[in-house]
C-alpha positions as CSV (number, residue, x, y, z in Angstrom):
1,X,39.3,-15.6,50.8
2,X,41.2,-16.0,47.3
3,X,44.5,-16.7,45.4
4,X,46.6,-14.4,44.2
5,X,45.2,-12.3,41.2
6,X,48.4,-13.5,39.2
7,X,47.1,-16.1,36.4
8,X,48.7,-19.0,35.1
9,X,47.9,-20.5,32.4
10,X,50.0,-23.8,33.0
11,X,47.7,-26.6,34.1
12,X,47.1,-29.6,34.9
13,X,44.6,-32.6,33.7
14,X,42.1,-33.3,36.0
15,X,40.9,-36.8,36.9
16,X,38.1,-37.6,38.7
17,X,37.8,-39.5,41.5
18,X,35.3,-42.0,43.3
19,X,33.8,-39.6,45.4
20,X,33.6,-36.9,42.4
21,X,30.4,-36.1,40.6
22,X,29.2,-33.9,37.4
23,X,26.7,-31.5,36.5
24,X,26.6,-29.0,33.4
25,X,26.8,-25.3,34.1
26,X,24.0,-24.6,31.6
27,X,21.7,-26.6,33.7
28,X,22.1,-24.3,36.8
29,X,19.4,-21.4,37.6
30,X,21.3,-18.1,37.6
31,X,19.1,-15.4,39.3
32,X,19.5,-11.4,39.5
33,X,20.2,-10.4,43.2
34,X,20.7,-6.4,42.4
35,X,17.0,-5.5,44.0
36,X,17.9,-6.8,47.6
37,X,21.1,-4.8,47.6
38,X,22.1,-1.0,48.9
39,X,24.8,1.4,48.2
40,X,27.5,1.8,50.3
41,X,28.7,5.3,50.1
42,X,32.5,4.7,49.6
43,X,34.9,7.2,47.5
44,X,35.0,4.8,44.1
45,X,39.0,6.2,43.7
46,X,39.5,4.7,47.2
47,X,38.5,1.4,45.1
48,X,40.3,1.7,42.6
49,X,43.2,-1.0,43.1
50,X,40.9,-3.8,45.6
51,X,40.4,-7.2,44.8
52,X,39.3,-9.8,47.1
53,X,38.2,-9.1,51.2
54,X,37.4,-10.3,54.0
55,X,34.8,-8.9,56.2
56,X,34.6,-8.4,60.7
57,X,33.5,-6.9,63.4
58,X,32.7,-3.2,62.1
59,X,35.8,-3.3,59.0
60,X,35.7,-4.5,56.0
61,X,39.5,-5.3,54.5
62,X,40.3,-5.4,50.7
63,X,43.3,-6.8,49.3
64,X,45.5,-4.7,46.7
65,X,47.5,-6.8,44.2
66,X,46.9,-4.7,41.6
67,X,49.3,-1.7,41.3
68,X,52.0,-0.7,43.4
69,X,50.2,0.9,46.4
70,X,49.5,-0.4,49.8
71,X,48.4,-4.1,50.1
72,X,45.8,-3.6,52.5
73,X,42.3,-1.3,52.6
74,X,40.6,-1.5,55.4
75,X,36.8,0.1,55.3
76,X,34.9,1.1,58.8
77,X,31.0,0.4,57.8
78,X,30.3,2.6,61.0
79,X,32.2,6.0,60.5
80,X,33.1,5.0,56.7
81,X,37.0,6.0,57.0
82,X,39.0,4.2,54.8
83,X,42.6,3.3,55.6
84,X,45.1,2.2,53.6
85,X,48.1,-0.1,55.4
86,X,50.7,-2.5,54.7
87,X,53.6,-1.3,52.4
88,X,54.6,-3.5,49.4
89,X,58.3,-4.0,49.7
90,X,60.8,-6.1,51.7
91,X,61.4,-4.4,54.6
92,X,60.1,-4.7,58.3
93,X,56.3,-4.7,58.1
94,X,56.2,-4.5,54.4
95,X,55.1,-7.6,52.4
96,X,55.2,-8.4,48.2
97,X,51.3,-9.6,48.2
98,X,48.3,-11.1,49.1
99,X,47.8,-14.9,48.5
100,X,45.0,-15.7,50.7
101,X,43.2,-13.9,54.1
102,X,40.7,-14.5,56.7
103,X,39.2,-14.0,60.2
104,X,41.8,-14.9,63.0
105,X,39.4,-17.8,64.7
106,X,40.6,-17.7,68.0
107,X,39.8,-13.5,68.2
108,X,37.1,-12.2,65.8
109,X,38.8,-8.8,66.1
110,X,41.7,-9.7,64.6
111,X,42.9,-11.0,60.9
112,X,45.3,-12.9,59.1
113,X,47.2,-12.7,55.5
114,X,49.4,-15.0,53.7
115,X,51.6,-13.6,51.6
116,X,53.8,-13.7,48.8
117,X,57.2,-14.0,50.7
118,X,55.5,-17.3,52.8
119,X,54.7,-15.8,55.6
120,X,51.6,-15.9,57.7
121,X,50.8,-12.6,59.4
122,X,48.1,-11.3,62.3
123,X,46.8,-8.2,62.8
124,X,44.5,-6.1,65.1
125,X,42.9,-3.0,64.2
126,X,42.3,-0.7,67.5
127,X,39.3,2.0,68.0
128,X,41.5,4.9,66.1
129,X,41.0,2.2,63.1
130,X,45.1,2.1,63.1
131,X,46.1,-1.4,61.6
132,X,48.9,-3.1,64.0
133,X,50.8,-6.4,63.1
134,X,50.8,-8.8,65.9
135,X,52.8,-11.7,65.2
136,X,54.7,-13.3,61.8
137,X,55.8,-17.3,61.4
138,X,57.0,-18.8,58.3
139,X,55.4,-21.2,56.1
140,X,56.6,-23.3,53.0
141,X,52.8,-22.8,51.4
142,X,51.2,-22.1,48.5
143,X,48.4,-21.0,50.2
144,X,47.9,-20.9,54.6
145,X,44.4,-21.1,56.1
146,X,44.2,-20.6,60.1
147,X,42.7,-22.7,62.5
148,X,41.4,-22.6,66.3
149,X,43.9,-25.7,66.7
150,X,46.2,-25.2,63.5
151,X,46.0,-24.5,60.1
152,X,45.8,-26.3,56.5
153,X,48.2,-25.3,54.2
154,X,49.1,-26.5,50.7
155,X,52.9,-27.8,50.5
156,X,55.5,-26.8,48.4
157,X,56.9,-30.3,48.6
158,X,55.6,-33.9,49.7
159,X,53.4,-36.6,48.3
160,X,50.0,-35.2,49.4
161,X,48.2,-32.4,48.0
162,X,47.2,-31.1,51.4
163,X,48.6,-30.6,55.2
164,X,46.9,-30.1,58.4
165,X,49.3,-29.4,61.5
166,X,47.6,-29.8,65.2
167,X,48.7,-27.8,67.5
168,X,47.9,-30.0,70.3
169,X,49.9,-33.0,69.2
170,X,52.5,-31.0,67.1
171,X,52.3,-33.3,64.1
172,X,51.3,-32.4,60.6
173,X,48.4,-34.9,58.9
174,X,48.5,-34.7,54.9
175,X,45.8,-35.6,52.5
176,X,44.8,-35.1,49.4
177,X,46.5,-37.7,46.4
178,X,47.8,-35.9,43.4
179,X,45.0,-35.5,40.8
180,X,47.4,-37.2,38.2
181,X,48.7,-39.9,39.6
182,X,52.2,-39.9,37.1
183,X,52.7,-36.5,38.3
184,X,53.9,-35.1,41.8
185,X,51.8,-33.7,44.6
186,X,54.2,-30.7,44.1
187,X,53.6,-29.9,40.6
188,X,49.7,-30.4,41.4
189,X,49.9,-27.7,44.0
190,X,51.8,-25.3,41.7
191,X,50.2,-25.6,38.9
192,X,46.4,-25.8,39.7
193,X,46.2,-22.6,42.1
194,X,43.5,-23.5,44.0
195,X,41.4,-20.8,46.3
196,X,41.1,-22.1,49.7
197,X,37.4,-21.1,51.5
198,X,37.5,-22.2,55.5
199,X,33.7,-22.4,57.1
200,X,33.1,-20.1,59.6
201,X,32.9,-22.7,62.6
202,X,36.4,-24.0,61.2
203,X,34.8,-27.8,60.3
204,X,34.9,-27.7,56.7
205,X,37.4,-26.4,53.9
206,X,36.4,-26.1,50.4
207,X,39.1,-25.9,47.4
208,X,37.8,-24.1,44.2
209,X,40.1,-24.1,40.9
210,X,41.9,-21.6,39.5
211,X,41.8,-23.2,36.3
212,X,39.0,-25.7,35.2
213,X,35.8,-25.7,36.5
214,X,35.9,-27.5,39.8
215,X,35.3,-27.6,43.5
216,X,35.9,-30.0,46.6
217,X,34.7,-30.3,50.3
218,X,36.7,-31.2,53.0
219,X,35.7,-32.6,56.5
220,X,38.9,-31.0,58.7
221,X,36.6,-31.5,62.0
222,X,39.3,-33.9,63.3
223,X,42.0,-32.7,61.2
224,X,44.1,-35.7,62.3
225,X,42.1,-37.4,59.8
226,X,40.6,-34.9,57.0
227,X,37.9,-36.8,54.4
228,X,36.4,-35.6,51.9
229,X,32.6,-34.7,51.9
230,X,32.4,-33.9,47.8
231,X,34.7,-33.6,44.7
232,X,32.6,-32.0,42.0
233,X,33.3,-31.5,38.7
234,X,32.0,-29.3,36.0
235,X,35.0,-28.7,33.3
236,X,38.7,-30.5,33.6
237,X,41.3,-28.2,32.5
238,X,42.4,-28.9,28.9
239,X,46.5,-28.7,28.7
240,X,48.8,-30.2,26.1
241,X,52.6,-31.4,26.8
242,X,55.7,-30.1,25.2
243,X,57.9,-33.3,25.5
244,X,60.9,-30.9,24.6
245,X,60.5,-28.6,27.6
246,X,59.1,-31.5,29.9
247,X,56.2,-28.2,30.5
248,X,52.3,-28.5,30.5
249,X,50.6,-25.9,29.2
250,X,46.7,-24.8,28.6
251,X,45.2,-24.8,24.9
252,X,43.4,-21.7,23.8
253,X,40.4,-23.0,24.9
254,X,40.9,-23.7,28.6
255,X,38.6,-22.2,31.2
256,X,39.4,-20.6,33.8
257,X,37.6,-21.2,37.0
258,X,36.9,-19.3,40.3
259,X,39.3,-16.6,41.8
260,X,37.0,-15.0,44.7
261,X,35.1,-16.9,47.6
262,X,33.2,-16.0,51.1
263,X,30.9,-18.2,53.2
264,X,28.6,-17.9,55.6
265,X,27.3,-21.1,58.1
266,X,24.9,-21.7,55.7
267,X,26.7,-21.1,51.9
268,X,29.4,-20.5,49.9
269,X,30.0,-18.0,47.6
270,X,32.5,-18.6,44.5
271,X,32.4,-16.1,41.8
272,X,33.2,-18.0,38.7
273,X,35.1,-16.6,35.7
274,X,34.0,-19.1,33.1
275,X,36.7,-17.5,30.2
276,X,39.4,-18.9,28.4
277,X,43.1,-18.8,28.3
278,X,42.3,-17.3,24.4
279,X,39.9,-14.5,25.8
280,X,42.6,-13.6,28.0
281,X,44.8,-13.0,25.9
282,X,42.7,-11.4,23.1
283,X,41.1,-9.4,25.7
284,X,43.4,-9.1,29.5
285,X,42.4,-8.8,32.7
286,X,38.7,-7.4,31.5
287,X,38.2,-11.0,30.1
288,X,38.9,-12.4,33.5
289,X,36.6,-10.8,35.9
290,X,33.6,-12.9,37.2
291,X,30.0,-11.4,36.7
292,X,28.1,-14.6,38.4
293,X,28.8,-16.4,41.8
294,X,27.7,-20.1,42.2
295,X,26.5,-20.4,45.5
296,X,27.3,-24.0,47.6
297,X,25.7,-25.2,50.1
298,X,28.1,-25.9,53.0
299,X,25.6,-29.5,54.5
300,X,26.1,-31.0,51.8
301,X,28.8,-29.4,49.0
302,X,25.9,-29.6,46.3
303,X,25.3,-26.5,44.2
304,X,22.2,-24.4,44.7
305,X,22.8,-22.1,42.1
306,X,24.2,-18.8,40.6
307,X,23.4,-15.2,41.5
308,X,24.5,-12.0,39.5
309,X,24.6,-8.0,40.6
310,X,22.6,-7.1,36.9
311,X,25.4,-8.8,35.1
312,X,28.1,-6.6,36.0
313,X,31.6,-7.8,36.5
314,X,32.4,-8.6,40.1
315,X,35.8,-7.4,42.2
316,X,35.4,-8.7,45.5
317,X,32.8,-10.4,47.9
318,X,32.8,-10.5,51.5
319,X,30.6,-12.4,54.4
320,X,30.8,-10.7,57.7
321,X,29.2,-13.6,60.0
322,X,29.0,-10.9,62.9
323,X,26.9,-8.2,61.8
324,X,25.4,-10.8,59.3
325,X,26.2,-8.1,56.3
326,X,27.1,-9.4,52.8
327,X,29.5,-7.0,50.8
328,X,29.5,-7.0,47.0
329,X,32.3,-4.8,44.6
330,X,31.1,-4.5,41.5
331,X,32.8,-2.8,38.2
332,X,30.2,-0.3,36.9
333,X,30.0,0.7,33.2
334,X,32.2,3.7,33.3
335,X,35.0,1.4,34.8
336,X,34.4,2.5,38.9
337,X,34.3,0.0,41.8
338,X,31.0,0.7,43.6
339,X,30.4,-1.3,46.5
340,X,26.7,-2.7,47.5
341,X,25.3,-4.9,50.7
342,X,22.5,-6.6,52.1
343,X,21.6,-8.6,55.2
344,X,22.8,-11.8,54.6
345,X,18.9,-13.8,56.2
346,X,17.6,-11.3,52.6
347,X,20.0,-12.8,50.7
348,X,19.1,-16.5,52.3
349,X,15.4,-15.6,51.9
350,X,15.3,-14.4,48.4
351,X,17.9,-18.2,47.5
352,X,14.8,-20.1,49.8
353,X,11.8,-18.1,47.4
354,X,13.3,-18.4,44.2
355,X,14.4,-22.0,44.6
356,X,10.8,-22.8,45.9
């Protein structure tokens, strides 16, 4: 799952906390992955427009907040028709964009999407590959992330950074203090953009910034009581204050952070941006694309290390924890999205032999 590909560059400074801990980026192994992967033989103009996905049962699904076409892509790795669903607009069955997505947990055939109008949405796709929407509820939410027994969200107001409602005793649980203790839960939430990655047995949630280097662990388990398993900390956003327009805002040399996660039970996988708010806007959206993932170790929340698809910029990864496939969209040098996978125990294997 992911945020929204729309950048802010309004931020927030970072404190850390007692459970946080540091480590330099430099000091982390970064390893070329491209020999254990295979081409997937996929139209590169059906690609064009994708960003992040999510991957199940036989589909892989891409998310389109790039140009004014359909929001949705959805790939078939068994008869490799592509599909293209979900009108952008306001009317019945049409949405505005794609904040975050994921596997439905309680049906592993069926998905979800939060989107830019607050709603949070469920579909099916049947055996003709036609994508149906199921069911629609509203939520006040920067970002939504589904549960077996209800789903964490990130409030638009309140004094917590975090909510987790339970289904079973229809009461919402917040956590999560404000990282600035002078300023609101609220503003946190809004100005941070943090990308919300739910494990795939639904016990853990890990939060990786938007801006800044940083990432967190939760333990949502009991999600009457949430606690946090790590708060790690690499690079705090750097901001100034304009006392005239009460506004924070980044300085030119602010980092941007991570923009597009998977999992699988065993890792996570974040790929990190590592530019600044002044090579964005020397350079656009080019500036901004990740060409590393740091992988995460779910047991633990420590960092194992980064992987790369021969330095080439990555769109979108995806973790299908069904057919065990890993799904990679990389930005070749003639500007095409190509897309490449491997069998996710490969991937595991080759982490375990070059960390040995």
């Amino acid at each position: 799952m992911r945020r929204t590909a729309t950048y802010s560059i309004i931020l927030l400074l970072l404190s850390v906390s007692a459970q946080s801990c540091r480590q330099n980026l430099e000091d982390i192994d970064n390893y070329d992955i491209s020999s254990i992967f295979e081409h997937v033989d996929i139209a590169s103009d059906s690609l064009q427009s994708i960003s992040f996905g999510i991957s199940f049962c036989d589909y892989v699904v891409w998310a389109n907040n790039v140009d004014a076409g359909p929001l949705l892509t959805v790939y078939n790795t068994k008869s490799s028709l592509i599909k293209k669903c979900f009108m952008r607009g306001r009317g019945p069955g049409e949405g505005l964009g794609i904040l975050n997505m994921g596997v439905c947990p309680t049906d592993s055939s069926t998905f979800y999407v939060y989107d830019m109008s607050d709603r949070l949405l469920t579909f099916s796709i049947d055996r003709y590959d036609t994508v149906r929407l199921n069911a629609e509820s509203l939520h006040d939410a920067y970002w939504t992330v589904m549960l077996s027994n209800g789903f964490v969200y990130s409030p638009y107001d309140g004094d917590m950074r975090y909510a987790a409602y339970d289904f079973e005793q229809s009461r919402t649980n917040y956590f999560g203090h404000p990282d600035v203790k002078s300023l609101s839960a609220t503003l946190c939430n809004s100005l941070l953009q943090e990308v919300p990655e739910l494990s795939p047995d639904g016990t853990k949630l890990a939060l990786f910034s938007g801006s800044g280097v940083y990432y967190k662990i939760y333990d949502i388990s009991d999600i009457s009581s949430p606690q946090i398993i790590i708060d790690k900390t690499f690079i705090e956003p750097k901001i100034d204050y304009d006392p005239e327009t009460y506004e924070y805002f980044s300085t030119p040399d602010d980092v941007f952070g991570f923009e597009i996660t998977a999992s699988d039970r065993q890792y996570i996988y974040a790929a990190y941006q590592g530019s600044t708010a002044l090579d964005y806007i020397r350079a656009g959206r080019d500036a901004m694309m990740a060409r590393k993932i740091m992988v995460i170790d779910w047991s633990n929340g420590e960092t194992v290390c980064f992987i790369n698809y021969n330095n080439h910029p990555i769109v979108s990864i995806a973790c299908n924890d069904i057919t065990k496939m890993f799904y990679l969209v990389y930005q070749s040098d003639n500007g095409d999205n190509n897309v490449v996978s491997c069998n996710l125990q490969n991937l595991h294997d080759f982490l375990t032999n070059e960390k040995s």
